[in-house]
LOTORBA-48380 format. One line per 8 residues: number of its first residue (from 1); their letters; for each residue x negated, y, z negated of N, C-alpha, C, O. Coordinates in steps of 0.2 Angstrom, whole numbers. Layout:
BEGIN
NUM) a) X/Y/Z/X/Y/Z/X/Y/Z/X/Y/Z; ...
***
This chain:
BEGIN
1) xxxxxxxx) -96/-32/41/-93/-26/41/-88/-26/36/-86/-31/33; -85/-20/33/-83/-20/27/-76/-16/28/-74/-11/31; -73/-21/25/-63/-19/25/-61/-12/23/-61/-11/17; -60/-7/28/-59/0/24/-53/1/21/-52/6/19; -48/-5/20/-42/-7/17/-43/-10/8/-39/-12/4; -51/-11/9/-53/-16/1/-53/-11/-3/-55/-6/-2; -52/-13/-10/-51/-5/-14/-58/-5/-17/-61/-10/-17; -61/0/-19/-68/-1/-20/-68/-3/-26/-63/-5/-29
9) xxxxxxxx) -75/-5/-28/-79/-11/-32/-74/-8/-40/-71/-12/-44; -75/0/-41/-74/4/-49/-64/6/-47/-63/12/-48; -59/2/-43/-56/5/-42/-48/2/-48/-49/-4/-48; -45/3/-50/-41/1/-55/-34/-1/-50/-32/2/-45; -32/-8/-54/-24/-9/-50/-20/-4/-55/-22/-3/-61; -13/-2/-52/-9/0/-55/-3/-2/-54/-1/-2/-48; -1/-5/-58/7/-10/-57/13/-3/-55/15/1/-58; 14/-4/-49/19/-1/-46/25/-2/-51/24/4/-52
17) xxxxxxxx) 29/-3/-53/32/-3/-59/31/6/-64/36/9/-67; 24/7/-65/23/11/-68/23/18/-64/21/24/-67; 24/17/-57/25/23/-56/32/24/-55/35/21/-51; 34/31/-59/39/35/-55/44/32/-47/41/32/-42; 50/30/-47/52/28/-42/51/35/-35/49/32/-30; 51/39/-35/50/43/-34/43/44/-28/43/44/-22; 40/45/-32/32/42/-31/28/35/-30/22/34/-28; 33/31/-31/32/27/-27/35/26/-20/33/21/-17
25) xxxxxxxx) 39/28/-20/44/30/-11/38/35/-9/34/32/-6; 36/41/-10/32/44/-6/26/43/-5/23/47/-2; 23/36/-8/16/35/-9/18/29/-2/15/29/3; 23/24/-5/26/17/0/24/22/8/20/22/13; 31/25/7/31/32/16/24/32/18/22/28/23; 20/37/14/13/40/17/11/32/18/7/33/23; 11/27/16/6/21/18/8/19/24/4/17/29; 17/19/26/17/14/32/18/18/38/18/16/44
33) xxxxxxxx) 18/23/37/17/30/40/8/31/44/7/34/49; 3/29/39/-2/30/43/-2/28/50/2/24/53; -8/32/54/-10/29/59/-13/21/61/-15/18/57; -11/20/66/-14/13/67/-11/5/62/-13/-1/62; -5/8/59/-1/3/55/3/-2/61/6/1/66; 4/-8/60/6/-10/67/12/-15/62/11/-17/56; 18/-16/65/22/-19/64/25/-25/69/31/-27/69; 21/-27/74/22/-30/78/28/-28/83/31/-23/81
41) xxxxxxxx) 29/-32/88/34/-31/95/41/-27/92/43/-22/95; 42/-30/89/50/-25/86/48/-17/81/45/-18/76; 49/-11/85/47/-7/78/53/-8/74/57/-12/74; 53/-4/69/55/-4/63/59/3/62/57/7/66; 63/3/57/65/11/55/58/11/47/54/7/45; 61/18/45/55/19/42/58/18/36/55/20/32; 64/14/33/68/11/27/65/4/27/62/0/23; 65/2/34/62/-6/33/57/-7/32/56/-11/27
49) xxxxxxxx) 53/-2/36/44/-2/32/48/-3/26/51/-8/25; 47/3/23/46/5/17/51/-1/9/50/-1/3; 54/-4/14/59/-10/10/55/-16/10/56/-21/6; 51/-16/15/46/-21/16/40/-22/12/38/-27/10; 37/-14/11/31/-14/6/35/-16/-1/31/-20/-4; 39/-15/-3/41/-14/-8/42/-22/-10/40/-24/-15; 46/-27/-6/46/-34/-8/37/-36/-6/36/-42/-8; 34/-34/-5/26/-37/-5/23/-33/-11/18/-36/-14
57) xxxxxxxx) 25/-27/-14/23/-25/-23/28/-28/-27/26/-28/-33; 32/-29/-27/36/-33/-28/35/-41/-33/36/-43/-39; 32/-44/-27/30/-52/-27/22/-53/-27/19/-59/-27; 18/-47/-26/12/-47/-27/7/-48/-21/1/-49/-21; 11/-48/-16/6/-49/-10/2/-41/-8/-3/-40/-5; 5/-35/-11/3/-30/-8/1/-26/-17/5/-24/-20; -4/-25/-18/-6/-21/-23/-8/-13/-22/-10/-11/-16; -7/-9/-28/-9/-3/-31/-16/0/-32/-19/-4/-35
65) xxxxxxxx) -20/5/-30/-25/6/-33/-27/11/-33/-28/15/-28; -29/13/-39/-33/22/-39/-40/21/-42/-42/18/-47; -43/25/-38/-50/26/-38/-52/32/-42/-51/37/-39; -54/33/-47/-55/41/-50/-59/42/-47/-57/47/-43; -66/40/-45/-69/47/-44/-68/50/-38/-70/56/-38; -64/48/-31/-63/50/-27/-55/51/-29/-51/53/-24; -52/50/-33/-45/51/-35/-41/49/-29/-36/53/-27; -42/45/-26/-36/43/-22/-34/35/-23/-37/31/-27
73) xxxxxxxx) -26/34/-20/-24/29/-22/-24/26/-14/-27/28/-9; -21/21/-15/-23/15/-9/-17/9/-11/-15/7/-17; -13/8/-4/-10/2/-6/-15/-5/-2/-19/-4/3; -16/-11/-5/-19/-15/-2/-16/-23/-3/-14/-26/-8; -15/-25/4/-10/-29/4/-17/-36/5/-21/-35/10; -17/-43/0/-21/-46/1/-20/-48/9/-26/-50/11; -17/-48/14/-18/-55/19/-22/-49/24/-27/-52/27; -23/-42/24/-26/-35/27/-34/-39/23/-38/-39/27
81) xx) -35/-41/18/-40/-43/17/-46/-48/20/-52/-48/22; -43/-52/20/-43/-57/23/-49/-55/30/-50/-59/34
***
């Protein structure tokens, strides 16, 4: 069964760096904000998420990725790989 979290085969990383601070806070949001996103027994406010993604693009456990031909992007954090 195949990771719907894995970025596809033709999908490019993009160094978070390179996006607009901006856009990367609303892109960070919409990711920890999906359904089914679990943070374990303690929730969280939505700055921790979001301060949390940021130290995993940060140090590289959580990477960027955009797909042209379906033009979406994807955060993909390797240990979800796994």
């Amino acid at each position: 069964m195949s990771d719907p979290d894995a970025p596809e085969e033709n999908a490019v990383e993009v160094p978070f760096s390179d996006l607009a601070p901006e856009t990367l806070r609303n892109l960070a949001e919409e990711f920890v904000t999906r359904d089914g996103t679990d943070y374990g027994a303690v929730e969280k406010t939505l700055d921790q998420k979001v301060a949390g993604l940021m130290r995993e693009l940060e140090t590289g456990e959580a990477k960027i990725y955009f797909e042209a031909e379906s033009g979406t992007v994807n955060i993909v954090a390797p240990r979800r790989m796994r």
